[in-house]
C-alpha positions as CSV (number, residue, x, y, z in Angstrom):
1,X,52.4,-115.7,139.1
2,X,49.2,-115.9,140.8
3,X,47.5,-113.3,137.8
4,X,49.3,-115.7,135.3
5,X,47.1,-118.7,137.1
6,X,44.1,-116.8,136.8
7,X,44.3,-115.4,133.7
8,X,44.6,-119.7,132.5
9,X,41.7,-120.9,134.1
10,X,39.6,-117.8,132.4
11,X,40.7,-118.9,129.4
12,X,39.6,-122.6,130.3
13,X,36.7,-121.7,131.0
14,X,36.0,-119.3,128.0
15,X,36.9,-122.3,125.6
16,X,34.7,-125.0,127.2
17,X,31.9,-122.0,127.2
18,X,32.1,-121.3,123.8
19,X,33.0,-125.0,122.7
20,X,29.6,-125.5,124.1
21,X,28.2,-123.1,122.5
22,X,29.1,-123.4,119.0
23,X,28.5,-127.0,118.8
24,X,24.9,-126.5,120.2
25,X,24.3,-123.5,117.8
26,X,25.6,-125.7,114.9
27,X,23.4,-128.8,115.7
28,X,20.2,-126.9,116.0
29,X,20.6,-125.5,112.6
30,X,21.9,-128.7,111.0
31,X,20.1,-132.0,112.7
32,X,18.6,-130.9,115.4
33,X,16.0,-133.2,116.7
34,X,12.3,-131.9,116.7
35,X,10.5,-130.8,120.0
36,X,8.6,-133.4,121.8
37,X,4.8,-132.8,120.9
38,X,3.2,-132.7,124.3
39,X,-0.7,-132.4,123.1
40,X,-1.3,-135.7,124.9
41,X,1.1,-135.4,127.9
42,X,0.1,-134.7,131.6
43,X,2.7,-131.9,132.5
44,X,3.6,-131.1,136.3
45,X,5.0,-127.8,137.0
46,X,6.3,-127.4,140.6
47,X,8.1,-125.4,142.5
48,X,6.5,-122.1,141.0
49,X,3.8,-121.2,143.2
50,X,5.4,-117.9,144.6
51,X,5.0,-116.6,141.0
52,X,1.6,-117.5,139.7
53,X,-0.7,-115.8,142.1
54,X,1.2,-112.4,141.8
């Protein structure tokens, strides 16, 4: 009963994961919108310092 349970909710989540999935995959090849140009943006990046200086 309780492998029965589990065996549901890994299906669950397998379909919502791969629901996901396809319908992003199928939008960026069909109308997905353009990136953002960011030539004349001001970008802050934070919470990275532990990984610039090394």
């Amino acid at each position: 009963m309780f492998a029965k349970e589990i065996a549901i909710q890994y299906i669950k989540l397998f379909y919502i994961l791969f629901k996901h999935w396809f319908r992003d995959l199928f939008s960026s090849f069909t109308n997905g919108s353009p990136l953002k140009s960011l030539t004349s943006e001001i970008i802050l990046i934070t919470e990275a310092a532990s990984g610039l200086e090394k």
